[in-house]
N, C-alpha and C positions, 0 to 999 in steps of 0.2 A: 233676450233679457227677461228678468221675473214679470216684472209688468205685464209686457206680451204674452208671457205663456199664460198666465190667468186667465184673460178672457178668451186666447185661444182655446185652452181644457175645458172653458162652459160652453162653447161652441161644441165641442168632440161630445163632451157627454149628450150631447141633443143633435144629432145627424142628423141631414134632410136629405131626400131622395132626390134626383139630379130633375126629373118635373119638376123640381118647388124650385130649382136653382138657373135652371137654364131661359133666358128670356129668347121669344119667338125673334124672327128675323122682321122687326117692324117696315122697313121698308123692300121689303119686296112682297106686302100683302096691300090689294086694295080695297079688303073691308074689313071691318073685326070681328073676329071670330066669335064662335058662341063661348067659348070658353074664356075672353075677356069683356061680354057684355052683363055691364050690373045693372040690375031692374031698380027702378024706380029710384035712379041715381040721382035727380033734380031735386027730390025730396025730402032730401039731407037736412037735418036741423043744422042749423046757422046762429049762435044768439054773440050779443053783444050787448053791452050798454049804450044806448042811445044818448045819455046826456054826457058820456066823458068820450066820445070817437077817436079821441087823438091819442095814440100809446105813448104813453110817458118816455122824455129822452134824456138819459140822465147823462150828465158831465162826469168824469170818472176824477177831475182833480177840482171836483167842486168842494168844498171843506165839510158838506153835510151829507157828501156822497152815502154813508152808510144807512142812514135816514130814508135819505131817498129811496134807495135802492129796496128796503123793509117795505114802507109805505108803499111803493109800485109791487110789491111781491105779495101783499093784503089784500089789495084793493083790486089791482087788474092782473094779475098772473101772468102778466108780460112785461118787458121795458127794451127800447134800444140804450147803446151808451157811444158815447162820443169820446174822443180824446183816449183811444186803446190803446194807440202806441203802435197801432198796424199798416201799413200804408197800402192808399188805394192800388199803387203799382202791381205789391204783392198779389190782392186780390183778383184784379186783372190778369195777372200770368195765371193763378188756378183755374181761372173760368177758360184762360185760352189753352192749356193743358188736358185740362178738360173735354173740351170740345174737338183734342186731337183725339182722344183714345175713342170718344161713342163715335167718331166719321171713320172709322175702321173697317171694313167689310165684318159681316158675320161670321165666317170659317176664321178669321184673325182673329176679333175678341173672343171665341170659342178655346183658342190655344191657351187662355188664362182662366178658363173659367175657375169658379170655386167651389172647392172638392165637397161632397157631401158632410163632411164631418169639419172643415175648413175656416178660417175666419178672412183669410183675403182671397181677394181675385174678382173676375167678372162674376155675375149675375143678377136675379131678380132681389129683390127686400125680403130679408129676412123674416117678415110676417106673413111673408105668401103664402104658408100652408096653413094659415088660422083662417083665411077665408076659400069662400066656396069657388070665386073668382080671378082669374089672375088678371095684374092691372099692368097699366098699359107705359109702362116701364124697364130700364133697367139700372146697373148700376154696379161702381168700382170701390171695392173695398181695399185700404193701405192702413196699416200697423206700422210704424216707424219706417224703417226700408220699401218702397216697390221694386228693389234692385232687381231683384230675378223676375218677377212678370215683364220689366219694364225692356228687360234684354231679350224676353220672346217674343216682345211686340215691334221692337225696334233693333236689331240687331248691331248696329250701327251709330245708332242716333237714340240713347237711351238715356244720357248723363242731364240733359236740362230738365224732363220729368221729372226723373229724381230729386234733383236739389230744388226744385219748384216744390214739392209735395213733401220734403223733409223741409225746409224751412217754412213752411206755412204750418205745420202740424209741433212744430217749436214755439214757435209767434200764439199759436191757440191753446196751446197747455199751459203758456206762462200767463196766459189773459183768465186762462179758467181759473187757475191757481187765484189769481187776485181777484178773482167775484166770490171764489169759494171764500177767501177770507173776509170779505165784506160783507158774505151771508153769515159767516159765524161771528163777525163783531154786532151785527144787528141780535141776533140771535141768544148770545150771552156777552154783554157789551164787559173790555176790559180796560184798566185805568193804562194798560199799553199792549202792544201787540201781541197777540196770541203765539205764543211760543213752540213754535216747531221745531222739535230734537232730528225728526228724521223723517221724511217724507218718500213715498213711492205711489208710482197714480197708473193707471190702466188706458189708455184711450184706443180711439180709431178714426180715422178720416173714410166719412162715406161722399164720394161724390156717385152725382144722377142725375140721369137723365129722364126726363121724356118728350118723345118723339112727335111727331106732328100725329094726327088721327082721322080717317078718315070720317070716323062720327064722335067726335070727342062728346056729344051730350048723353051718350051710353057708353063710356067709359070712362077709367077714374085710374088717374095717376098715382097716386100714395094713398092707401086707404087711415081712416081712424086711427092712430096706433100710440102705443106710450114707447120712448126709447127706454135700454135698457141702462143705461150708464148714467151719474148723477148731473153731468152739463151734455151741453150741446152748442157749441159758438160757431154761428155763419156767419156770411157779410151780407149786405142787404147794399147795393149800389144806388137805391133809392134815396137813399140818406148821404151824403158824402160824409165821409168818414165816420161814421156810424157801425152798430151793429146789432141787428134784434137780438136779445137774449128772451126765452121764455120761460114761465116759471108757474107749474102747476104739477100738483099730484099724478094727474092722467094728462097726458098729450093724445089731442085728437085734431090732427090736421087734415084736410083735403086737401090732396092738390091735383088739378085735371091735366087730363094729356096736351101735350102742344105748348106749355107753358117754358121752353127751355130746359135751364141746366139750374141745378139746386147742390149745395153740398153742405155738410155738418162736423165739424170736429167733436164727436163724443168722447165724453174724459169722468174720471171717478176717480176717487181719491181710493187707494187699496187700502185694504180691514186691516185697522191697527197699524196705518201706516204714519199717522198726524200724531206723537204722541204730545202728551202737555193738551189737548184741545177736545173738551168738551160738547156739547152740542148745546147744550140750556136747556131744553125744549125738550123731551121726550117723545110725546104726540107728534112733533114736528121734522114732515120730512119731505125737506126742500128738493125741487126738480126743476131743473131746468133744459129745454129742449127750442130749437127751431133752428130753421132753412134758408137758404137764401134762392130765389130766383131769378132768371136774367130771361 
């Protein structure tokens, strides 16, 4: 579909060589190598506000929700929200979908890997070749369908992946869709809803892993990075029924090795696809990005 082939074509136009893509076999090494040990990894800036520690949790069918949602994207460039409409079942089946494809042997996930020029399949974070260091990770990429990777991994037993990872990636572009419109009501607020003639949006489902480590304090799971797409919706099971949403110009996460499984539904509305809708705000360019871990 056009959607996919988008951010497929910006994938092809930027290849990466199959080093940047292929993640090492984590568990049959028992120490890490120099080529995923980062110096002076503890040293990492860390900042926060110390007198607001609680990230804002916004109710989604609160009547001032659009308020809310402005005032938490000013102030902290984070917020969870409650009342999505997601249910925790769902999320549960991804994390346990999940955790069937990274317990795979290594020559297995290798059968999927992702091609140099590629936007799905196994491998490491697409940010791997910006740094000097590979981190202590890997990771499955799904664009609407996994049908064909999901038949090389399971020949047999392929259909409840599927429909677990199409229906979750359905559930997260109709949740993105309604915070996108709740940032453009806060943004150029209107006396009725923002009128969309025709709409078409971009995403991807990244789930990840990382592995246990045999020295996780000189290794580093996800390094700093900004995603490329304008959302990013995980689940957070810390929260019941909850779900962090982040929101800031640059995205700079850590995450260390050994921490579990993480995943993100990234989604962008495609150029000239919202018509009728404005932005308000010129200077203003909202991001929203984060992960969930378990």
């Amino acid at each position: 579909m056009a959607t996919t082939s988008t951010l497929e074509e910006s994938f092809k136009e930027n290849p990466q060589s199959l080093q940047h893509i292929l993640p090492i076999d984590f568990h049959s090494i028992q120490e890490v190598p120099n080529s995923h040990l980062w110096p002076n990894i503890n040293n990492s800036p860390i900042s926060h506000d110390e007198k607001n520690p609680n990230v804002p949790i916004i109710d989604l069918l609160a009547p001032n929700v659009v308020e809310l949602i402005g005032h938490a994207c000013k102030t902290w460039g984070i917020f969870q929200v409650v009342n999505h409409g997601v249910s925790l079942e769902l999320f549960d089946e991804v994390e346990s979908q999940a955790r069937r494809i990274f317990a795979l042997p290594a020559e297995q996930k290798v059968k999927v890997v992702r091609s140099t020029s590629g936007a799905t399949g196994y491998g490491t974070a697409r940010i791997t070749p910006f740094f000097s260091k590979f981190m202590w990770h890997e990771g499955f990429t799904i664009m609407d369908s996994p049908l064909d990777h999901a038949k090389e991994l399971w020949p047999h037993d392929y259909q409840n992946f599927c429909d677990v990872m199409e229906n979750y990636q359905k559930k997260m572009k109709a949740l993105s869709f309604q915070l996108w419109l709740l940032i453009l009501n806060y943004l150029q607020p209107y006396s009725q809803e923002h009128s969309i003639k025709s709409f078409e949006s971009t995403g991807a489902l990244q789930l990840n892993s990382y592995p246990c480590c045999p020295n996780p304090n000189h290794a580093l799971g996800l390094a700093p990075h900004t995603d490329s797409l304008f959302l990013t919706t995980p689940s957070n099971k810390q929260h019941k029924g909850s779900s962090n949403l982040e929101k800031r110009p640059v995205s700079a996460e850590l995450r260390k090795p050994g921490q579990g499984f993480a995943w993100g539904q990234q989604w962008s509305p495609s150029a000239g696809s919202a018509q009728g809708v404005g932005s308000g705000r010129d200077n203003y360019n909202p991001r929203i990005t984060n992960y969930k871990s378990s």
